[in-house]
Every structure is written in C-alpha cells, then in structure tokens.
N, C-alpha and C positions, 0 to 999 in steps of 0.2 A: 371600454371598461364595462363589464356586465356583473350587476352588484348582486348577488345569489338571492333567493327569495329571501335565504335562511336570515342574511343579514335586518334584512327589513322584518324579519317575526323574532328575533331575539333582541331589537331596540324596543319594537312595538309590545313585547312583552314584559321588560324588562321598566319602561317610563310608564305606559299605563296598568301595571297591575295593583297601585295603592289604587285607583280611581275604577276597580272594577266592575263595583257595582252600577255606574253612571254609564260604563261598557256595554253593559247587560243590557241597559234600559235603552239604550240607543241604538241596541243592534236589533232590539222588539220593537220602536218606533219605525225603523226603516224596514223592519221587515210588514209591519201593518202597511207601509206605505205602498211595496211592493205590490200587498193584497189587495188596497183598493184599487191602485192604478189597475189592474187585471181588474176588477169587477164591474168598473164604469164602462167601458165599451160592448159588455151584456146587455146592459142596462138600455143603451143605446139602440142597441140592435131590437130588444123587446119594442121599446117604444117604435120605432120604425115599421115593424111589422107588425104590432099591434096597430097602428094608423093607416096603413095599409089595408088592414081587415076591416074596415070601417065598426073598430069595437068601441065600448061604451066608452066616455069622456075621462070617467073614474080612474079607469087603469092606465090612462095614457098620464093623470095628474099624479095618484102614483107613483109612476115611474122617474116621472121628473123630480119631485121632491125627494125620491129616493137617490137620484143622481146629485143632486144637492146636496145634500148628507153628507155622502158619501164624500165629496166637493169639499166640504168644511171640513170634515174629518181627515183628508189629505192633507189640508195647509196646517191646521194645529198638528199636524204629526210633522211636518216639515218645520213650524218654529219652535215646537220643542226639541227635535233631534238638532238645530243650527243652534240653540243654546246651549243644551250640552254639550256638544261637539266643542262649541270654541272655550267652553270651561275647561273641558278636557286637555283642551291641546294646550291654553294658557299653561296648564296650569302640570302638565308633563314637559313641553319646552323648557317651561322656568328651570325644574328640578334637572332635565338636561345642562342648561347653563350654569347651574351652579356647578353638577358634578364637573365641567369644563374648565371651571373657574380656578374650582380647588384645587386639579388636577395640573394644571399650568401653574399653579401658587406655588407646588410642588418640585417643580422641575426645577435644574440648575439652572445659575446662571448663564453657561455658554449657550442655552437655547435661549434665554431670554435675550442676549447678546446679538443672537443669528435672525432675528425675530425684529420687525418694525414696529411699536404700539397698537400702527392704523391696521398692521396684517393680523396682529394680535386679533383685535376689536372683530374683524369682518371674520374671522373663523369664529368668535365666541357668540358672536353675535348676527354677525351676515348669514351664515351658513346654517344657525340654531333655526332662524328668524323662515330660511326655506323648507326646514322642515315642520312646522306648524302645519299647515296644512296637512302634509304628512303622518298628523297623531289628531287632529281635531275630526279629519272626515276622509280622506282621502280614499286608505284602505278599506273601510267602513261605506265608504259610498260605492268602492269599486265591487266589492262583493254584492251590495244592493244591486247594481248594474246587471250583474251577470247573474240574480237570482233574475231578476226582472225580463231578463235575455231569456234566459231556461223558460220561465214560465210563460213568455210569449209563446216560445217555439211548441212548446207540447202544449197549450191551447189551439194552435194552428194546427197542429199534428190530430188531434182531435176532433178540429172542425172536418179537416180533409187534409189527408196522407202527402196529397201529391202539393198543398201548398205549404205543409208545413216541410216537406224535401225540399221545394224549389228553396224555401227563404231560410232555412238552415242554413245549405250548401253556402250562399252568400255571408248571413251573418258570422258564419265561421270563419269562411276565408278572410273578411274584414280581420275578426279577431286575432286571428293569424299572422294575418299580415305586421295591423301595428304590434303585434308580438317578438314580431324576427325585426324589426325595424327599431324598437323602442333602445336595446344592448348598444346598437351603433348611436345613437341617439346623446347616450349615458356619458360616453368619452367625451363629448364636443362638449356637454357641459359641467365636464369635471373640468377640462380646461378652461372654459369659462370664469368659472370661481375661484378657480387657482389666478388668473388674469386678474381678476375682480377686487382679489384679497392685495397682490401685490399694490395696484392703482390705488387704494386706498392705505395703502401704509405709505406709500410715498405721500399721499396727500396729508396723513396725520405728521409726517416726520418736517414735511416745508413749512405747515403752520404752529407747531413746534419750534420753530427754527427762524420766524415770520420777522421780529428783530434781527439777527444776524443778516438774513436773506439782504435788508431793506438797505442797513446800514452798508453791508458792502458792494452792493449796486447788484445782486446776482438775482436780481427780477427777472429780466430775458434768459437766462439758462433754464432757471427753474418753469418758464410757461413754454421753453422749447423744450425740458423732460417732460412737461404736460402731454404737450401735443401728440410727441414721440410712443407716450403709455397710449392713447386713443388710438393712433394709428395702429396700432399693433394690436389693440384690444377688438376694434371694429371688424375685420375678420374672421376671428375667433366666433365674437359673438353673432357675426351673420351665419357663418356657417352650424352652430346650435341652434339658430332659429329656421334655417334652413329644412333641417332634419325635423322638425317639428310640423312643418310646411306637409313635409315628404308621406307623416301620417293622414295628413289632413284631407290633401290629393287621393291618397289610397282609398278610406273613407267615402270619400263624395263619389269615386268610380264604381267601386264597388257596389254601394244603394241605389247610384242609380241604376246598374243593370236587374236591382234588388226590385226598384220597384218595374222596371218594364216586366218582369217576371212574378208578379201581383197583381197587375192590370190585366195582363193576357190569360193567368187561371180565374181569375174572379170573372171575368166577362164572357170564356168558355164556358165555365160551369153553370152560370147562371143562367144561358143562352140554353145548355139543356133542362133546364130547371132541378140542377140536382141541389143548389140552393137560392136562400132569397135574397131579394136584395139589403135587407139588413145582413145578412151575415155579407152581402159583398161589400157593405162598408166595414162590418168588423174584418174582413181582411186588410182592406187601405188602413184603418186605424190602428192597429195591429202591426204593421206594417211599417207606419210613420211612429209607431212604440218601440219598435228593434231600433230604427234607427236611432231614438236621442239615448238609448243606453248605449247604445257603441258609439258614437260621438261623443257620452259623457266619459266615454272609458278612455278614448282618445285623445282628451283632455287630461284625465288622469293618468293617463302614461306617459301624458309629457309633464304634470308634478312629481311624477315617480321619478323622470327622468333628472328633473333638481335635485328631487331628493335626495334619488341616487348619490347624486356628484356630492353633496353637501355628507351623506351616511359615509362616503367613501375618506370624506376629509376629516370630517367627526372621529371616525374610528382610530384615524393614521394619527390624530392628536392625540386619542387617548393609547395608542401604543408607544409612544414615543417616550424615552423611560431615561430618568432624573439618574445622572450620573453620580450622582448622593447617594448611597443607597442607608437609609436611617439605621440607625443604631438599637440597639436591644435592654441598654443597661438607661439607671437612673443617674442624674448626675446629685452628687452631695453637696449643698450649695449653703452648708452652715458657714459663713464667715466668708474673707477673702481666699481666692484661689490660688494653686499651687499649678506655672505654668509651665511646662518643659518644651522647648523648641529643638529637635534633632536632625542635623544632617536634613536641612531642608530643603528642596530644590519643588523650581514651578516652573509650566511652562504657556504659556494660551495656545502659540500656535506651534506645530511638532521643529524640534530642534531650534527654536527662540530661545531660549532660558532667557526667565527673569528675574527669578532667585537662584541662588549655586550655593549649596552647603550651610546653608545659615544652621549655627546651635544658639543657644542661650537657656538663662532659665531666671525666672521670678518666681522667687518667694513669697509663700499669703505676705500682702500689704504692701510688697515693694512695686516703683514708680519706675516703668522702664520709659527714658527719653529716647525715642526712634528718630535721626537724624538724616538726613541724604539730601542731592539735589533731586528735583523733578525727573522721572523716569528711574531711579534708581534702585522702584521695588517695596517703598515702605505701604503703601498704600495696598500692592497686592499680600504683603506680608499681614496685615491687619484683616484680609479675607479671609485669607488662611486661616488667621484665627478663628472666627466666628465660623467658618465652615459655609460659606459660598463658595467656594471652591475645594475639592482634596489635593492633595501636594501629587507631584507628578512619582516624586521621590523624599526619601524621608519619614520623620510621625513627629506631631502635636499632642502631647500631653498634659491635661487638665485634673488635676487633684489625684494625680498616678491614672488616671483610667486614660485611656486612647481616645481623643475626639471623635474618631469614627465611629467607637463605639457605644457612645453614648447619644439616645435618642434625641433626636434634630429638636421639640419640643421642649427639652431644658435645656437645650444650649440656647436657644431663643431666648429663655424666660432669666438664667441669670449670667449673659454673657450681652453686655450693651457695646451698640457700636454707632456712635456719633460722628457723622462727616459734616462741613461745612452745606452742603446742600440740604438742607431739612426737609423732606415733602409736607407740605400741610395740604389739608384736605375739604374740602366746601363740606362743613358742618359747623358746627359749637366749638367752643373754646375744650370743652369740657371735654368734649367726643378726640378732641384732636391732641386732647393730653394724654387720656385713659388710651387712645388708639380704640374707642367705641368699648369700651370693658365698663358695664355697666353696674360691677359689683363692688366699684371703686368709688370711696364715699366722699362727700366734697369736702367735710374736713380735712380730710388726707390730701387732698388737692389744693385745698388752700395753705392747708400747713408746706408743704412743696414750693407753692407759687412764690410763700412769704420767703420760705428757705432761701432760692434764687435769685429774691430782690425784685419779685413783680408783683409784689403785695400791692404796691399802691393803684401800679398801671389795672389790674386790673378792676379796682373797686372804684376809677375813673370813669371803666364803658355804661354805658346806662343798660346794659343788662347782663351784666358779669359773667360768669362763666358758659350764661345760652347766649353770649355776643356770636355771630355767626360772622365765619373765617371766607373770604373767595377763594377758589382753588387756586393750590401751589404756592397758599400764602399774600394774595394781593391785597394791597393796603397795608403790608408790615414792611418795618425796615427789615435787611440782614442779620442786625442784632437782636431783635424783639424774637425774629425767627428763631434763631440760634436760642434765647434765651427759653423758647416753649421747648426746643429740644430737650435741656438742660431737666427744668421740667419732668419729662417722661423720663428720663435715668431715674431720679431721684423715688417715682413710684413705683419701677421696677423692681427698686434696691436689689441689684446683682450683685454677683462676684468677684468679676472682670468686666474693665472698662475700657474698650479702646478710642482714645479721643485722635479722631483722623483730621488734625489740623482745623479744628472745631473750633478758634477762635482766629482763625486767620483773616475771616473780612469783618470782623469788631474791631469799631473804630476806640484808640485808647481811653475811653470816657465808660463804654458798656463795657470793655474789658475789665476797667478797674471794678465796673458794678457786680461782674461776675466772679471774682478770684474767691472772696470768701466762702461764694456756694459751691466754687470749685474742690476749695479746702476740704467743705466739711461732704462734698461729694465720693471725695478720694479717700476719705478717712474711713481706714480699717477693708479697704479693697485695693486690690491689684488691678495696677494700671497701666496701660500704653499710651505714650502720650506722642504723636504724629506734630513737630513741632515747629515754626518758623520764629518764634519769639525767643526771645533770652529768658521773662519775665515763665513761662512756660516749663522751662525747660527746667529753672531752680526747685522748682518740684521733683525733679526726677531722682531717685536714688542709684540708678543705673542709667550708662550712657550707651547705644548701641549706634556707630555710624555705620552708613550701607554706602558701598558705591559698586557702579554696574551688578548689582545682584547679591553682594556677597559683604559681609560683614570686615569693615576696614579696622573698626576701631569697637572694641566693648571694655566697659570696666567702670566702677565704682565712681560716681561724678565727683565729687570732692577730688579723686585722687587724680583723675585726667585733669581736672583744673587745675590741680596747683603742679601739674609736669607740665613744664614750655614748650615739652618735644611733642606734646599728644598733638590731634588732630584737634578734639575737642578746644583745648586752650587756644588754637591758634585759632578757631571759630569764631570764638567769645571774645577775642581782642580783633578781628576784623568784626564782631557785628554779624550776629548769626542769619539776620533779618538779610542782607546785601548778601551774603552768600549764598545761600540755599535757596536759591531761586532757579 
C-alpha cells in the first residue's frame, strides 16, 4: 500500500490550519535550530586552529562561550518547538476524533451491526492515537532533517568539492533507499492494524459478554479464540517489524561506507596540506551530522509508515457512507402525529424478509397495540419507524410528508423510541436525563421526575440530581432504569411514541407506579405500544397482530375483543403474557 504524499498534505492541511499560526512559529524554531546546528562545528574548527596557532587566550575563551550560546540557544529552541509540537498534535488529533466520532454517529445501523465496539474504539482511537506524532512533529521534523541534510552537504561542498561528492553520493543513496523501501513497509502495517483493531473488538465484545461467558462455562473457548487472534497476529506483526529492520540495515551500511570515505579525503587532503586539521575534524563532525538526520528520517519513515496504515484506515472510515441518506424538509411537530404505514416490506440479509406487505395507519392520538410472538417482526417494525433503518420495499409516512424526507434531526427530536434496554451513562442524574442538553432547566426536570413517580426517590440521594450514575446503569434496578427512560420522553415531549415492550422486566409493584405517568405520557400523542401485558395493551385503540412478517390481524380493540373468532380475543382468554413468548 503506498499512501500518495498528497494524502498526507491534505489531512495535514486540512487538522492543522486553525492552529496556524503555532505552525509558523514551529517551523522558525526548527529552522533556527537547523542554523545553529550548522554553526557550532565552525566554531569548533576556529577554536582548534586558533589553539594550534599558539594565539592569545581571549579568542580561544570567546569562542567557547560563544559555542555555549549558541548550546543554550539549541536546547530552548528544542523545548519550545516539543511544546508546541505536542500542543498542536493534542489538539488537531482531538478535532480528528471528533470529526470520526460524529461521522460513525452518522452511519446506519447495518454498519454499526457489521462493526465490534472494541474494533469501533481501536480505529477512533487506536489508529487517531498513531497519528499524533504524525501532526505534532513528524512532517515538521522530517523536513528539519532534510534541511539540516542540504545544509550539511553544501557546507561540505564548500569546504571542498570532492568531499562534499564523495558524502552526497552516500547520503542520497541512504535517502533513496529507505525511500523505495518505506511503500513496501506501508502494507505490513496496514495489515497490522487491521489485525490489531479486530484483537481488540473481540477482546471488548468477551468482557462485554464476561457474565454469560462465566456462567456458561465458555472460559476455555474464549482463551482458545485468544490464543488463536495472537498466533495469527504474531506474524503479521514480525513481519512490519521486520521491514523496519530492513531500513535500519540499509542505514548502518550505507554510512558506514560514508564514513570510510571521510576518513580517507580528510586524511589525503590534509597530508597535502590543502586543509587544517580543524577543518579535518569539521569533516568527521559534519559527517557524524549527515548521519543522525538520516537516521532521524529513518525513524520517521517508519512513523510515516504507521501513519500511513492508520491515514489509509482513517480515510476508508470516513468514505464509508450511511445508507440513510438525510432528508431536506422539516418535520411539523404541533400536536400528535399522523402515521401511515404502506405496503411495507424489510429485509437485513438479501432474500430473508422479515416484514411482507405490512399497511396500517394511526390517526393524531390513536394507541396502536403491536402484538406477535418473538421473531415475528414487531421490533424491526418499530425501526422502521424512527428510521434506523429504510424499508427494502414500500413508505412510511408521518404527518403526510415521506420519512425519508424529512431531516433525520426532527425525526430524532419528536419521534421517541423506548426499549426495555435503557443505556445510562457514567455521569449525573441530570446529564443522563437531559442526554447532556444543558439548556434544560431542573424545574422542568423535576416537574418530569414528579410526573413519573420519582419525586421522592430522587429527593432521598444525598445529592439529587448531580448523584453520579456507574456506566450502563450499575446500582439501579430494571425498573428505576426504565423509569429514567420514561423520564427523557416526557422532556422530549414528541409526537410519536414507540414503547418497544418497555415494561416487560417491571416487576408488578413499578408497573403499577408507572401506569398513571404512562397515561398522561400518551395523552394527546400517537403511540405504538410493543406489548406482552394485557394491563398494556387496554390502552391500545388499535390492535395489529404480526406473524412471520405480515400482519394477521388489525382492527379497532373493542371490536376484536368482543368477536370470539378474532385472534386477539382468543389471546386475551389464554393470557397474552403465556402466549407471546
């Protein structure tokens, strides 16, 4: 894989040009640092041949202190450019991560689906994390190098022709070399991090998973998929270290044939006396100058060579494009919504169908009961709505306008969708109500909390709404969970509600605490209600059963109840709860 330069100066232009000015200022410390590195070994050389000449004490002290200087003035230009530098990269990575962040927030779910957490995590962050170095100094030092290279060679070119040829020809072909070497390099460690990213989403998805694993004895499978990812990874990564090797080798042959050929013109020339022995040491030190810039470059072509892999992963992320594609219009969200369901078919994987044909329709304020067994479809049916998903076949229409076409933004903001799984988050009570919306004032949240029946609970924690939550909710029951969901709907206040079996693990005691805020939740909005209760389901002004995909039964609840022959009635007299499982 050989990543174009271009790619690497249109990231590099595109994350550091708000931080330009600190650009500027860092590309004139490295370049001051270039110029003294070149004027200390002058310096050198005077004093040597000044001590030689048996000249006055003055200029030899002089020249020392001016080497000193000059000394000092090196290192403070090298820790202000390494603090700039890692300002810079902090703080262009970050704005990297983010764009990455929002960019996957965006995406549909079938990539979120095709996608592990831990693989998620190591491209937003593994692979952001290798390109730091890559915006703090990298580019920025390599160019330093190869000014510092130039200005060696034509100071040597200056001193004398035929040493500044002989150590050209060398430091070039060095250059050269890890140049045609660095492309093959590139590939071993894009493999690498592809390797790297999968080992760590398998390792996030086992501890994830760390209860089930334990409880059903699958400890040895899961340390033999261990073993299995290392063994297969070990290879991988010897052979990108290898190729790194392969520069390193080239390097070291190449100067040293660098320096037998600075030993033999320095000790020639000087044997005719065409120079002194100070300039034969400014050839050795000159000399051993070529070499730590091509060694530092060296170095720097095998962070390029990460870089690479990680610019080549980065990119492929952000080309990878959200089968959503957002809508243009606003949606009208005065009162409850008007939902139309047509001719609706889905599928996940090609020729599965999991919905065939579904229509229906709710009117602003009517209560649809969605009924089926497990796998039946109601759950993908409730995606459909909210628009995680588009229908394979078929349209969804909300307030007469097309779902699709209306921007993904207010379907979010007044279309709520509550599943029994709640995510809560390691923050505040407050944060994890509002979802971090900080324009949302705690009367309104308290007036909410009272609404739902956790007035008391929460004026019990000894720091009310900044009580701080562990992630994914630890230390709440199922119900207290459920009941912060509840919660966020009511500050929403949407349109449309779809309740996806959102009271199925409340034990009868928070059930009953919840019905009234459910009441006055559902009053004056259109609702789905995803249901295994009877107590649930009396709510519903419509009844829709699903089986294998397709709507078996719809129609007006009252009037399936009181026919003996419907589906529904025969539901209600076995016990909807023993059935629908």
């Amino acid at each position: 894989m050989n990543i174009p330069i271009r790619e690497y100066l249109q990231l590099l232009n595109k994350y550091l040009r708000p931080y330009r000015s600190k650009v500027i200022l860092l590309m004139f410390l490295l370049a001051a640092s270039v110029g003294l590195q070149l004027i200390n070994p002058q310096i050198v050389r005077y004093f040597i041949d000044t001590a030689k000449s048996g000249a006055e004490g003055k200029y030899l002290i002089g020249a020392a202190l001016a080497f000193i200087g000059i000394s000092l003035a090196q290192q403070v230009s090298a820790i202000a450019s390494t603090y700039i530098s890692q300002d810079v990269g902090w703080s262009s990575t970050n704005t990297l991560r983010e764009d990455l962040l929002a960019h996957c927030m965006d995406l549909d779910m079938s990539f979120h689906k095709s996608k592990r957490p831990g693989e998620l995590l190591e491209r937003l962050d593994g692979d952001v994390s290798s390109l730091f170095n890559f915006f703090s100094k990298l580019m920025f030092n390599l160019l330093n190098n190869l000014a510092l290279l130039l200005g060696t060679l034509i100071i040597l070119f200056l001193e004398d022709w035929r040493v500044g040829l002989g150590l050209s020809f060398f430091a070039f072909s060095a250059v050269l070399t890890l140049y045609a070497i660095q492309p093959i390099a590139v590939k071993h460690w894009a493999k690498e991090r592809e390797t790297n990213a999968k080992f760590f989403g398998f390792i996030g998805e086992q501890i994830s998973c760390a209860e089930d694993i334990r409880s059903s004895g699958a400890f040895h499978n899961t340390l033999y998929k261990f073993y299995e990812f290392l063994k297969n990874w070990y290879p991988i990564k010897r052979r990108a270290i290898m190729m790194g090797y392969t520069m390193w080798i080239s390097v070291v042959i190449t100067f040293a044939l660098g320096n037998i050929v600075a030993f033999g013109l320095g000790g020639y020339l000087w044997l005719k006396g065409t120079i002194t022995i100070g300039t034969v040491y400014l050839i050795f030190y000159y000399t051993d100058l070529l070499n730590r810039p091509i060694e530092q470059i060296r170095f720097q072509l095998q962070d390029m060579q990460l870089a690479g892999a990680s610019i080549a992963r980065v990119k492929e992320l952000f080309e990878t494009e959200s089968k959503l594609k957002d809508g243009s219009s606003a949606m009208d969200c005065r009162g409850p919504a008007l939902l139309e369901v047509r001719e609706l078919s889905f599928e996940y994987e090609e020729d599965v169908p999991v919905l065939k044909n579904v229509s229906f329709t709710l009117e602003p304020g009517q209560i649809l009961g969605l009924l089926g067994r497990t796998g039946s479809g109601k759950t993908t049916l409730a995606r459909l709505a909210v628009r995680l998903f588009d229908p394979t076949e078929g349209e969804i229409y909300i307030n007469n306008k097309l779902l699709s076409s209306i921007q993904l933004r207010y379907l979010r903001e007044h279309i709520a969708y509550v599943t029994q799984d709640v995510q809560l988050f390691k923050a505040t009570i407050r944060q994890n109500l509002t979802l971090f919306d900080s324009k949302i004032p705690d009367e309104r949240i308290l007036e909410a909390v009272k609404e739902i029946g956790l007035g008391e609970w929460i004026a019990a924690l000894p720091e009310g709404l900044d009580t701080m939550l562990d992630s994914s909710g630890g230390g709440l029951s199922a119900g207290e969970a459920q009941l912060l969901a509840f919660v966020r709907v009511f500050l929403r206040n949407p349109s449309l509600i779809i309740l996806d079996e959102a009271s199925s693990r409340l034990d009868p005691m928070t059930e009953q605490l919840v019905e009234r805020a459910v009441d006055k939740l559902l009053e004056n909005r259109t609702c789905i209600i995803i249901a295994h209760r009877i107590s649930t389901v009396k709510r519903a002004d419509k009844i829709a059963i699903l089986e294998d995909g397709q709507i078996a039964e719809l129609g007006e609840r009252a009037v399936l109840a009181a026919d003996r022959g419907s589906r529904f009635s025969r539901l209600l007299e076995a016990g909807i709860e023993e059935v629908l499982v």
